[in-house]
DRENVO-396556 format. One record per residue (C-alpha): residue number from 0; residue in one letter; y, x, z. Coordinates in Angstrom, 1 decimal. Layout:
residues N
- NUM | A | Y | X | Z
...
//
This chain:
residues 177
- 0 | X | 61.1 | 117.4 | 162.7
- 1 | X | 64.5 | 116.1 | 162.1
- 2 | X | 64.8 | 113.9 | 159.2
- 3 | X | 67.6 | 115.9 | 156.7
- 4 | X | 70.7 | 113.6 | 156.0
- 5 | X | 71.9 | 113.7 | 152.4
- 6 | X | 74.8 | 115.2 | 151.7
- 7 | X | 78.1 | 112.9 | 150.7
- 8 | X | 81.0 | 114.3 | 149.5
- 9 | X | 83.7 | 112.4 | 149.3
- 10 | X | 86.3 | 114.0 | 147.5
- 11 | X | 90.2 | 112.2 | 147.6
- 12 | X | 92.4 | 112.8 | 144.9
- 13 | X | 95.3 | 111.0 | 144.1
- 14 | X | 95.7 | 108.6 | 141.4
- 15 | X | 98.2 | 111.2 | 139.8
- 16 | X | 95.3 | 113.6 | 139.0
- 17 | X | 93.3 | 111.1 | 137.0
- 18 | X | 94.2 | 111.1 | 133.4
- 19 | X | 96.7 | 108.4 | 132.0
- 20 | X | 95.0 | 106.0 | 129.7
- 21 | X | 97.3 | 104.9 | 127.2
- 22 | X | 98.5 | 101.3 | 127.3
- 23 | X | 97.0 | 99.8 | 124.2
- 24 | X | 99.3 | 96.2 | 124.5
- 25 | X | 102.9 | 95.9 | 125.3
- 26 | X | 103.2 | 95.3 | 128.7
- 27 | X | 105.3 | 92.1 | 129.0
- 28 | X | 104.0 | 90.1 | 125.6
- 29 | X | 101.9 | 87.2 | 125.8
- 30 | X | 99.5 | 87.7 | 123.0
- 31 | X | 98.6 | 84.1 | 123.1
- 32 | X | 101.9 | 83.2 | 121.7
- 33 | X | 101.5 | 81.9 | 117.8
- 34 | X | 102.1 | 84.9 | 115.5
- 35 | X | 100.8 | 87.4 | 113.6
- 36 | X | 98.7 | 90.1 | 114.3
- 37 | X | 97.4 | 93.4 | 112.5
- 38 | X | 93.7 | 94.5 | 114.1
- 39 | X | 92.3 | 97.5 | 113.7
- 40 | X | 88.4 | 98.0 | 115.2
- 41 | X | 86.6 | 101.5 | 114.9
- 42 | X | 82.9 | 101.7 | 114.9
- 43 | X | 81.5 | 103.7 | 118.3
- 44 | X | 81.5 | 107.0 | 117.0
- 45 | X | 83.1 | 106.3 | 114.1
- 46 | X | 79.3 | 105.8 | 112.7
- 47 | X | 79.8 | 104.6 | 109.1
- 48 | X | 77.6 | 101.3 | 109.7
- 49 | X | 78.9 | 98.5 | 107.1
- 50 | X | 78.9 | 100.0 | 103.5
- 51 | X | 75.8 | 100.4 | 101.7
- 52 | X | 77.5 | 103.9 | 99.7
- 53 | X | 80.7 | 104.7 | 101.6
- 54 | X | 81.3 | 107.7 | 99.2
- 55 | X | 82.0 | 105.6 | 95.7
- 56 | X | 86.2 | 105.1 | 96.5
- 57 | X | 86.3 | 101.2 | 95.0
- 58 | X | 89.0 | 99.2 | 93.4
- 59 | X | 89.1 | 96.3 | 94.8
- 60 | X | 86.9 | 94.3 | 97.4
- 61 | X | 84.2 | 92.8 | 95.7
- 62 | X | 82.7 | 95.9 | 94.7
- 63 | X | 81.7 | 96.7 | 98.2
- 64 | X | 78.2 | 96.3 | 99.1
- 65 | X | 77.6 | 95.7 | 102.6
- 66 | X | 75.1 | 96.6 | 104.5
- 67 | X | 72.7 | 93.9 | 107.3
- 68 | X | 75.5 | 94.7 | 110.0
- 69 | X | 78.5 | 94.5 | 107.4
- 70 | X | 77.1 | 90.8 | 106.4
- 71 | X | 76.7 | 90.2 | 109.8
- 72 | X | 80.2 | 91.4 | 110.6
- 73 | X | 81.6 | 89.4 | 108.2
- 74 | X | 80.2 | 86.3 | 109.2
- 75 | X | 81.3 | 86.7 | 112.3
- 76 | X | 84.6 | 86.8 | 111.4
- 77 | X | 84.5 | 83.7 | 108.9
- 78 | X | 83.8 | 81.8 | 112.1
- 79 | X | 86.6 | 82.9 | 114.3
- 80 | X | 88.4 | 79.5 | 113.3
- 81 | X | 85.5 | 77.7 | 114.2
- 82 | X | 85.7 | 79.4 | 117.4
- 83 | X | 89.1 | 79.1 | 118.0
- 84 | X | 90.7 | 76.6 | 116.2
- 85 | X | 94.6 | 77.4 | 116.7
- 86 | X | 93.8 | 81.5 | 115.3
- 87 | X | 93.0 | 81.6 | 111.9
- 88 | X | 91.8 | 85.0 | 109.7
- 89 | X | 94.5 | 85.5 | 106.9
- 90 | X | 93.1 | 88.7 | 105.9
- 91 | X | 90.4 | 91.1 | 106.2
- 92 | X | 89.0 | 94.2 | 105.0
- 93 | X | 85.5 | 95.6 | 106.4
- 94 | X | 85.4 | 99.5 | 105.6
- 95 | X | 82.3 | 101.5 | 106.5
- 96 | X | 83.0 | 102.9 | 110.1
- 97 | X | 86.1 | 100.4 | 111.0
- 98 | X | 87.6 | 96.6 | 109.9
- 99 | X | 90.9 | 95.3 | 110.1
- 100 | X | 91.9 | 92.1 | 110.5
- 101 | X | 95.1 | 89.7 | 110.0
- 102 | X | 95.1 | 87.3 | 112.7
- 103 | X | 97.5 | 84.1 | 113.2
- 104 | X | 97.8 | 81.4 | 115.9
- 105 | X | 99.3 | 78.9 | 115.2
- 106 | X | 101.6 | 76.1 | 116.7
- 107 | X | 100.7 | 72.2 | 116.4
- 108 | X | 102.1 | 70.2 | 113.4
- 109 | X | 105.0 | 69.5 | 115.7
- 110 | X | 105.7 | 72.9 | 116.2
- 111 | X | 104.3 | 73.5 | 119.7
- 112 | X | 102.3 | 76.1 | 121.5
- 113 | X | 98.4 | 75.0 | 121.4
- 114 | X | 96.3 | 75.9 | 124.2
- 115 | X | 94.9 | 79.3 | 122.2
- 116 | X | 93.0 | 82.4 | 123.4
- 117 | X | 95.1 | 85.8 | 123.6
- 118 | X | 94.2 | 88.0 | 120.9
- 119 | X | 92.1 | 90.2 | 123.2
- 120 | X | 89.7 | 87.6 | 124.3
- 121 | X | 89.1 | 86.5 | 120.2
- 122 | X | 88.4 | 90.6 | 119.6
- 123 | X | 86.5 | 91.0 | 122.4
- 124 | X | 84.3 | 87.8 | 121.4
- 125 | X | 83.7 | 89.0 | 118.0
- 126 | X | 82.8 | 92.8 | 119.0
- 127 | X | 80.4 | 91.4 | 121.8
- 128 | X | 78.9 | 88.7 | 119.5
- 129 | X | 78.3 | 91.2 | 117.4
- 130 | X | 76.7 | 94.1 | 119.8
- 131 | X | 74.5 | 91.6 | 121.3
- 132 | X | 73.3 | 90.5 | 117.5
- 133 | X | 73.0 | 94.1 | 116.4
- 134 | X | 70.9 | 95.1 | 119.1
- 135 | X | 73.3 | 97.8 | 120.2
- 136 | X | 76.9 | 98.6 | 120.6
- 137 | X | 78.4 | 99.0 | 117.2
- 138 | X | 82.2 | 99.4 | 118.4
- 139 | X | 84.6 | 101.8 | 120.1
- 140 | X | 86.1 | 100.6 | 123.5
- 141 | X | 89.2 | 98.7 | 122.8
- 142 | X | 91.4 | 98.3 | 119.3
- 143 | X | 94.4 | 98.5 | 117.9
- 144 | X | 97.0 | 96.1 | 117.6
- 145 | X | 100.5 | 95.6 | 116.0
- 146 | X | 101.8 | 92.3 | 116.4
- 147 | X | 103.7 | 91.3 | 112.8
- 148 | X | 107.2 | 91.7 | 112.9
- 149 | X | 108.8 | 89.6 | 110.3
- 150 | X | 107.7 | 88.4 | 106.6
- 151 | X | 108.1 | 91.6 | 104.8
- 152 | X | 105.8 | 93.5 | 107.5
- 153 | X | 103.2 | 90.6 | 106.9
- 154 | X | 102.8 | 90.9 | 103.2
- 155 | X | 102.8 | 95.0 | 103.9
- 156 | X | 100.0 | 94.2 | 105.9
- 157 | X | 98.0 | 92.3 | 103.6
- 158 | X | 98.7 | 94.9 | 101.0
- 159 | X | 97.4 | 97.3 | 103.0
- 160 | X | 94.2 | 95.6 | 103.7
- 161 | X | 93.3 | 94.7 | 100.3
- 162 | X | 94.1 | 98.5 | 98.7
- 163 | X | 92.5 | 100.1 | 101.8
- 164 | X | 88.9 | 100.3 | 100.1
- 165 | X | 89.9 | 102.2 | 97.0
- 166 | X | 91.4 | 104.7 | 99.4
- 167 | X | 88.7 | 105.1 | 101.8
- 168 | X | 88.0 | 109.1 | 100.7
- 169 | X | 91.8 | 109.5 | 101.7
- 170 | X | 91.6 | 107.5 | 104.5
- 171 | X | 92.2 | 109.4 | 108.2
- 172 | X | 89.1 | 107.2 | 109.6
- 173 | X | 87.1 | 108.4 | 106.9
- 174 | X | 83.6 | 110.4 | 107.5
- 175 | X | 80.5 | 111.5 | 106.0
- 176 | X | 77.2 | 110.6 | 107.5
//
């Protein structure tokens, strides 16, 4: 009896028939160059993970109560400048299914370039750091960037992240359990 060979199909389509991912950095920007930059990071399946009660709508930060992973979360990102010495964290805001972040690298005291990580390799640390911590992916592939334009888009930014708790039931990220 003849042994049955398994059937391969190999099936050529061209690459204009695959769908087109959209680019999530500018294409010719070095994002290891010292300046701002405005994160956003969703949860995978924009799970609500890092508020104890992500239904109370809350003034102002200090009234959140974060759960193990939100604790976690956040000391992850305290030690980013540990990490990386030339980024520092000038704002944050953990909301229940997403965080955004306020990144800077910086130059030397003499104004130069220092040897710093692009701003996707410090993300990806922190998401993978903690995954692996958590015991299971907590975040969506990729994140959002917008790299900070001037001073007045800056301190919109950290507006932004400071009221963006006492307008989590408005907020388009925002879902129940």
């Amino acid at each position: 009896m003849a042994a049955r060979q398994p059937n391969h199909f190999v099936i050529a389509m061209n690459e204009t028939q695959y769908p087109k991912r959209k680019q999530n950095r500018l294409q010719s920007y070095n994002y290891c160059m010292p300046h701002g930059y405005f994160i956003t990071v969703c949860t995978q399946d924009r799970k609500n993970l890092f508020w104890m009660d992500e239904r109370i709508p809350v003034a102002c930060k200090e009234e959140i109560v974060l759960t193990r992973y939100g604790k976690m979360v956040d000391e992850i990102i305290l030690s980013i400048p540990a990490h990386y010495p030339s980024v520092s964290v000038d704002a944050y805001v953990i909301m229940p299914n997403h965080l955004h972040l306020l990144l800077q690298i910086h130059t030397d005291p003499d104004g130069r370039p220092m040897a710093a990580p692009t701003i996707q390799t410090v993300v990806n640390q922190m998401k993978g750091t903690a995954s692996k911590r958590a015991g299971f992916s907590l975040w969506q592939k990729g994140f959002y960037d917008h790299i900070v334009r001037n001073d007045r888009d800056y301190r919109e930014i950290i507006r932004y992240i400071q009221g963006n708790p006492a307008k989590w039931l408005e907020d388009k990220l925002y879902r129940m359990r």
